[in-house]
N, C-alpha and C positions, 0 to 999 in steps of 0.2 A: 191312314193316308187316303182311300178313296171314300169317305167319310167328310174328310176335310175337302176334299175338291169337291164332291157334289154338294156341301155346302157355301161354299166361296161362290159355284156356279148359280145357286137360288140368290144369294144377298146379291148378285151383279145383275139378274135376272129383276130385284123389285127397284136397284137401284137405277137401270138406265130404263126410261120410257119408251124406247122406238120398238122398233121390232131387232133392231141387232141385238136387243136385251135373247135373243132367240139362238144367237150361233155363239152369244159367252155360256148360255143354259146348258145346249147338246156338247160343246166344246170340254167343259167341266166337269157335268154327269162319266161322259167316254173316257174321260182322262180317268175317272175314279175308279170306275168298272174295271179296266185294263189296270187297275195299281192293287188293286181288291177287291173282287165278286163282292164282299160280304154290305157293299153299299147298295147294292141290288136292291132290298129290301126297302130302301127309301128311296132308290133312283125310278124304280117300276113306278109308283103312283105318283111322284111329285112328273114325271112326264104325262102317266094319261091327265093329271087334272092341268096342266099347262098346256098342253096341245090338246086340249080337247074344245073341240069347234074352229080348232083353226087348219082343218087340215084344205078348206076351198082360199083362204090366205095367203096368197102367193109370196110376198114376202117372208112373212113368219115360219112357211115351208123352205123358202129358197137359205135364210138365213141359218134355219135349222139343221139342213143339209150342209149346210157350209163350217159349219161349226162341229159337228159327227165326222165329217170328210180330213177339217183339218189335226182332231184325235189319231184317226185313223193312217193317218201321214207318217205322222209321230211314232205309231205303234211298228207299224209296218218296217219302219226305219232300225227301230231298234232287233228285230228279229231280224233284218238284212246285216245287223253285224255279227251276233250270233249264225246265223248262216255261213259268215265269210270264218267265223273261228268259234265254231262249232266247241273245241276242245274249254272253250270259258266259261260253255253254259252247261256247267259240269254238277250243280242243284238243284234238277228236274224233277217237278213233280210230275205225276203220274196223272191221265187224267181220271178224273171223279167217276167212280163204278156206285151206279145205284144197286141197291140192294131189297128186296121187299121184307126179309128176315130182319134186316138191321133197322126197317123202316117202324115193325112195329116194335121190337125191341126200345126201341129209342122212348116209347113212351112209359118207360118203366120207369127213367129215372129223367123225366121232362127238366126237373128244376136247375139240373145242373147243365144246361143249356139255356134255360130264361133267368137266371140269377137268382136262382134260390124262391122265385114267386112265378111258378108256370102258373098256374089258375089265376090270378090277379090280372097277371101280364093279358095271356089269352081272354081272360074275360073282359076287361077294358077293350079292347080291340073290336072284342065281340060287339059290344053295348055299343061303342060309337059307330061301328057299321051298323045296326039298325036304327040308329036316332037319324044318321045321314038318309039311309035307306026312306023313315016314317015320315021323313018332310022332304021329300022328290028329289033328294041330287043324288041324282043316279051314278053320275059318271063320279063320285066322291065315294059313294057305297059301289061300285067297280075296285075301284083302286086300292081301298079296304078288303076285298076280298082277293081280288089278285096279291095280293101282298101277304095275307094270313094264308091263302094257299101255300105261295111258296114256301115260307116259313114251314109248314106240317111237310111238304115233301122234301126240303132239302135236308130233313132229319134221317133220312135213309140213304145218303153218299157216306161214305167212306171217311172224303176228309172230313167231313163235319162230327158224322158219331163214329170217332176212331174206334181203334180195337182194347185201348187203353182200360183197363180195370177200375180207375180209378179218375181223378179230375188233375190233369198235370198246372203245376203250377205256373209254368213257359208255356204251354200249351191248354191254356183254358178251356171248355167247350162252349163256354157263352162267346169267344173272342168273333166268330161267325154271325155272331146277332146284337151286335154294339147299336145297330141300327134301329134296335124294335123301339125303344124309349124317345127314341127324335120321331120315329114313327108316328107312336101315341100323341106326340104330343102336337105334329101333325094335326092329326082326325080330333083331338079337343079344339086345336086353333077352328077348323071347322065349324066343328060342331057348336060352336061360341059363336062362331059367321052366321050361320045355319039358325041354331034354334031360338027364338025369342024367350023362352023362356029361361035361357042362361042370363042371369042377372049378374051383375058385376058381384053383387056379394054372393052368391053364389057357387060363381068362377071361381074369388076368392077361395072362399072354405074348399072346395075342390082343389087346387092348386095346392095348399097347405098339406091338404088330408096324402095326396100323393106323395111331397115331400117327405109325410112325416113316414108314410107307409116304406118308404125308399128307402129311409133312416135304420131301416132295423137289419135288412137283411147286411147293409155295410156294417152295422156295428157287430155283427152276430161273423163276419169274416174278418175284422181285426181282434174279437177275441179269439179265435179258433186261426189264430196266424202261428203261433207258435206251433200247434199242434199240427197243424199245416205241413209246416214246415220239416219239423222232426220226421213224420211217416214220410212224405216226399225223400228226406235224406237215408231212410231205410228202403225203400223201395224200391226198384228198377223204373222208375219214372225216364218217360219221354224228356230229356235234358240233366244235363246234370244239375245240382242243388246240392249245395255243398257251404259252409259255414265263412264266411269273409277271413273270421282269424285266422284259420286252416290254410287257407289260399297263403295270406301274406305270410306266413311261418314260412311256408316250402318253397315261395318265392322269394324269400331271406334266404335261403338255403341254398337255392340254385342261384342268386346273385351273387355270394358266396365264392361257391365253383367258379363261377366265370369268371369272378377276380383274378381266383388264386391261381388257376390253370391259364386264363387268358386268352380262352374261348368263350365264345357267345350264345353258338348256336345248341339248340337242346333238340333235338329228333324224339318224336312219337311216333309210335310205331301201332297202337292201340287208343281208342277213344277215352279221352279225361278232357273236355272242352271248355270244360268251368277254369283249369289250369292251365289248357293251352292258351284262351284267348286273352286271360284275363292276369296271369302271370307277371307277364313284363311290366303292366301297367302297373301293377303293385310293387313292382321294385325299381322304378322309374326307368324302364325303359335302360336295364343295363343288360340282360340277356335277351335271347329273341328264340321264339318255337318255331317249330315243322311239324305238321300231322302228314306224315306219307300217304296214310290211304283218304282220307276224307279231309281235308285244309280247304275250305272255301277262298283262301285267299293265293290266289292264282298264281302272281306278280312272284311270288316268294318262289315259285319253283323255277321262273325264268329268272331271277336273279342268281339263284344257287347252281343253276345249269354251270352258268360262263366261270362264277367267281371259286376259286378256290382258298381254303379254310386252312388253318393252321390249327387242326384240332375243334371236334365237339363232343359232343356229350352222346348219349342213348338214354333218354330219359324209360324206367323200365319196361326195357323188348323183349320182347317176346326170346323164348326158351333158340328154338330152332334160327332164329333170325342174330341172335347174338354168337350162338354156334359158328353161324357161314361165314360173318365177317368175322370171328377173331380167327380163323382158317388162313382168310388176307393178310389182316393187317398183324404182325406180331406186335404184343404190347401194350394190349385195353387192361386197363387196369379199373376195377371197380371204385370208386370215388367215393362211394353212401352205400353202407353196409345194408342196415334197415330198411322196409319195405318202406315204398318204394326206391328198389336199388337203380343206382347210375352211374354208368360208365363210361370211360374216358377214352375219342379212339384220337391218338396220337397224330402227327406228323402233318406235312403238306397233303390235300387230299381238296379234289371238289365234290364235295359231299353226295350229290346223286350220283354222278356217275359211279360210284365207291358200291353205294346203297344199290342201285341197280345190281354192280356186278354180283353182289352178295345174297340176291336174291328176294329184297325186301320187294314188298308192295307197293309200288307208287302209283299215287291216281293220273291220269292223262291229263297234258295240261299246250 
């Protein structure tokens, strides 16, 4: 997403000629920065090479200002609704903790943070920062280095080199530097501006030789997708990953139940989010879930507050938590013998208020 806007903001930035081509630039960068830090790495130097000499420009300053300003509107706005219902913005990260241990760590295993070609990557970057450098654009060899800076230190946060053993397959570590390759190919556009000795053929076979260099590392992750995939589904991987047939079997199963009982709703009581969110949609939207502790979706518990149920489900609860409500309610009857077991809690009921009295865990909403 903020990839996509600070490029929308460069193509409106060569398409309009005036100087308002200046507050669609800062307008689009801000917007991208605030949707996703990880455009950073392109948004840093496509600004200093665009505003550089224009800062005694009193247009192209006032436009620029005006266009960051009305980002900033936008932004401010959105955390003024979060302020007023605090209890929505209930998916907060944490902010980014540098680390110097994790800073040099990170260069153990560089590739799987630059797509499988850290040397390639880093060394292009390298070469066209000093080609910029050997023929005087300075502020082009600036931006090239503010930019490969960042890159080397934001490798020691947190969110970037998680704690993860492994490369999540939801959770890439390159997904933080999508931007290095628009980067490159940046400081080549340059560098082609730049040196007279870039000949069209040249260019050319350059052009090609990258594609073809590009080619291997994609072909070398679709064969290694299966196997990918297999470890990821044995492992405790950040996300669940879990087999499509699997899902639509147990969501046959629970569509099922809801026929035959004439309840809908399925309560989670423990994280399975590959089948909470992806469930219904496999069996068209004829059952519906709850995750008590962790449900990003908000709306679901302020509907289930008011409305009362004629019967749902416990899709498998925990030990202690099935305890305290069959205590309530007499008459849950297990419904799926087999792991994972489901059971059936009877009668008129509006489901939180029930789940509260019984003790479960519900997130704040």
């Amino acid at each position: 997403t903020g990839l996509f806007f600070v490029s929308l903001g460069v193509a409106l930035f060569f398409r309009i000629k005036k100087d308002l081509r200046f507050a669609f630039l800062l307008f689009f960068i801000s917007c991208g920065i605030i949707l996703n830090p990880n455009c950073l790495l392109l948004a840093i130097p496509l600004l200093l090479i665009f505003l550089a000499g224009k800062w005694r420009e009193p247009g192209a300053m006032l436009f620029s200002g005006t266009g960051a300003f009305a980002a900033s509107i936008l932004f401010c706005f959105s955390k003024l609704y979060y302020l007023y219902h605090p209890l929505h913005d209930y998916y907060r990260i944490a902010i980014p903790a540098f680390s110097i241990k994790r800073f040099f760590s990170a260069f153990d295993h560089l590739d799987e943070f630059l797509f499988g070609n850290a040397v390639i990557i880093l060394g292009l970057m390298i070469l066209f920062a000093v080609l910029l450098y050997r023929h005087h654009r300075k502020m082009y060899f600036i931006a090239s280095m503010a930019t490969l800076f960042l890159l080397i230190i934001s490798l020691g946060f947190d969110r970037i080199n998680g704690s993860f053993p492994h490369n999540p397959v939801f959770l890439s570590k390159g997904r933080m530097f999508l931007a290095v390759p628009l980067f490159i190919g940046l400081q080549f556009a340059l560098a082609v501006k730049t040196c007279k000795w870039f000949s069209r053929k040249f260019t050319a076979v350059f052009v090609y030789f990258i594609v073809g260099v590009s080619a291997f590392p994609l072909m070398q992750h679709i064969l290694q997708m299966k196997e990918t995939t297999a470890r990821c589904m044995k492992e405790d991987c950040c996300g669940w990953v879990k087999p499509v047939d699997e899902l639509k079997t147990e969501a046959g199963k629970m569509a099922q139940l809801a026929e035959k009982y004439r309840a809908e709703l399925f309560v989670f009581d423990w994280y399975n989010e590959a089948l909470l969110y992806s469930g219904p949609l496999l069996a068209n939207n004829k059952f519906k879930t709850l995750f008590t502790i962790f449900d990003r979706r908000t709306w679901l518990f302020e509907e289930e507050e008011k409305r009362p149920r004629n019967g749902f489900f416990l899709y498998d609860p925990r030990k202690e938590n099935l305890e305290r409500i069959s205590m309530i309610v007499p008459g849950i009857i297990c419904v799926k013998e087999n792991y994972p077991c489901i059971y059936f809690v009877p009668r008129n009921y509006k489901v939180l208020e029930l789940l509260k009295k019984a003790g479960f865990p519900i997130r704040p909403y």
